[in-house]
Structures are given as structure tokens and as C-alpha cells.
C-alpha positions as CSV (number, residue, x, y, z in Angstrom):
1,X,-13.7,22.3,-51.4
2,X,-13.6,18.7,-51.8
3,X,-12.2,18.2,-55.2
4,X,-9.2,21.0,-53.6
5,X,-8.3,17.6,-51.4
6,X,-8.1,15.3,-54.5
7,X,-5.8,18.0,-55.9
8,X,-3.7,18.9,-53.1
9,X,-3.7,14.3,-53.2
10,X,-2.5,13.9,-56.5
11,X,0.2,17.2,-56.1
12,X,1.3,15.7,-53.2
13,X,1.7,12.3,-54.9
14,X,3.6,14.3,-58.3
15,X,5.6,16.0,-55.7
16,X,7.0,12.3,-54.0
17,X,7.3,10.7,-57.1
18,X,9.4,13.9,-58.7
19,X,11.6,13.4,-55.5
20,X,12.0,10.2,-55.4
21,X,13.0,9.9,-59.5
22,X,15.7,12.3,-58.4
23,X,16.9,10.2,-56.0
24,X,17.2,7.0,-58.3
25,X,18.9,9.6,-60.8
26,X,21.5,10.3,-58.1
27,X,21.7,7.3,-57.3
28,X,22.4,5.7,-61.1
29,X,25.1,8.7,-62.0
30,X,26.9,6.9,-58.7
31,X,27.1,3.5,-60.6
32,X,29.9,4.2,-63.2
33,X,29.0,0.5,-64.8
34,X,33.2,0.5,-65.2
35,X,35.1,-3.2,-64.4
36,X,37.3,-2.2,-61.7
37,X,41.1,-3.2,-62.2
38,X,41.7,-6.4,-60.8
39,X,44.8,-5.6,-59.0
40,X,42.8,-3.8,-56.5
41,X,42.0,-7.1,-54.8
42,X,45.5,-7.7,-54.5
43,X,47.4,-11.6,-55.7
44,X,43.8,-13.6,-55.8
45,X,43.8,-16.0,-58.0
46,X,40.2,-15.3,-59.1
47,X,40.9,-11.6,-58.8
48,X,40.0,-10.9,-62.5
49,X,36.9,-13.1,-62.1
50,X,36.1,-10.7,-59.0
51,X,36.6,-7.6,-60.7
52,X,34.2,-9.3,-63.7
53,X,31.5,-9.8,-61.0
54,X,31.9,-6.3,-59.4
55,X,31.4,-5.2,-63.4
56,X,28.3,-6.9,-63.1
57,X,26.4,-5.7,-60.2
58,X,27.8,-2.3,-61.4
59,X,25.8,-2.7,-64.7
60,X,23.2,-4.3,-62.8
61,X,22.5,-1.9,-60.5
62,X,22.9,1.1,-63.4
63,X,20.4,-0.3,-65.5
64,X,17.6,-1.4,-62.5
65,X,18.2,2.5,-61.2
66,X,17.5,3.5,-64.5
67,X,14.2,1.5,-65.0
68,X,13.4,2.8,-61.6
69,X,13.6,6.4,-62.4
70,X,11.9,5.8,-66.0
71,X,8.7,4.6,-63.8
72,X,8.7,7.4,-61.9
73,X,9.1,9.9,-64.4
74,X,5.8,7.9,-65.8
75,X,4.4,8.2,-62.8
76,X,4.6,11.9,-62.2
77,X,3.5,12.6,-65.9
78,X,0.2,10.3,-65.2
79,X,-0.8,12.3,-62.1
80,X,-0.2,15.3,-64.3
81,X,-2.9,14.1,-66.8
82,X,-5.2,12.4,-64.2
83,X,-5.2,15.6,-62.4
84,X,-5.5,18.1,-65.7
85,X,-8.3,15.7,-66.9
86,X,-10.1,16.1,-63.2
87,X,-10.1,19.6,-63.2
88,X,-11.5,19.9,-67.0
89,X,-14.4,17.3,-66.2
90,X,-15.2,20.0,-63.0
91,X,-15.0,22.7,-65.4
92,X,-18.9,24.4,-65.3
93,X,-17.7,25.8,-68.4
């Protein structure tokens, strides 16, 4: 009965993580990483350098998303193991 907690612990904990890496997923396909055209900030002078910087945090923000979403995925494959490797040691066999 007790080691059924620990398991139902480390599901739950796959389970968020699994959720969560999906939401960094959805999150990075939003991020296009593109340089927007700089005429969308109308006659600025630095209009091009604005459209640079937007490139940036674009990029940015695609690449932390995707480091985030790595992790997780890590994550959830580590609970796997810790939690096939707990129920092998419990094995009487």
C-alpha cells in the first residue's frame, strides 16, 4: 500500500511535467523567430532597428521555450526510470 503512494507520486509528477512540456511546445510553435517588416511601425527612423529587436526576442523566446520543453521531456523520461527501477527493486521475484 505504501509504495502504491510513491507511484501514484511519481505518475502524478510524469503526468504535470508531460503537460506542462506541451505547453512550452505550444507555446514555441507561437514564436515564428521571423524579423517583422519594418514598415509595420510606420515612418520611425529606427523602424528597421525595431523590427531587428522584435527579431530578437522572437529568436529569443523560440530557443528558451525550446530548452524549456527539452527539460521537461527529461524530466518525464527520469520519473519513468526512477519509478520502473522502484517497482523492480519491490519485485519479491
Amino acid at each position: 500500500m505504501g509504495l502504491d503512494i510513491h507511484f501514484d507520486a511519481l505518475d502524478d509528477c510524469r503526468t504535470a511535467t508531460r503537460t506542462l512540456s506541451g505547453q512550452f511546445g505550444d507555446l514555441a510553435d507561437g514564436y515564428p523567430a521571423e524579423r517583422p517588416d519594418s514598415t509595420i511601425f510606420g515612418r520611425l527612423g529606427g523602424s528597421s532597428g525595431l523590427a531587428d529587436a522584435v527579431r530578437t526576442v522572437e529568436t529569443t523566446c523560440d530557443s528558451e521555450f525550446g530548452k524549456a520543453r527539452s527539460l521537461l521531456k527529461s524530466v518525464e523520461r527520469a520519473l519513468d526510470v526512477v519509478q520502473d527501477n522502484v517497482r523492480r527493486a519491490n519485485d519479491p521475484a
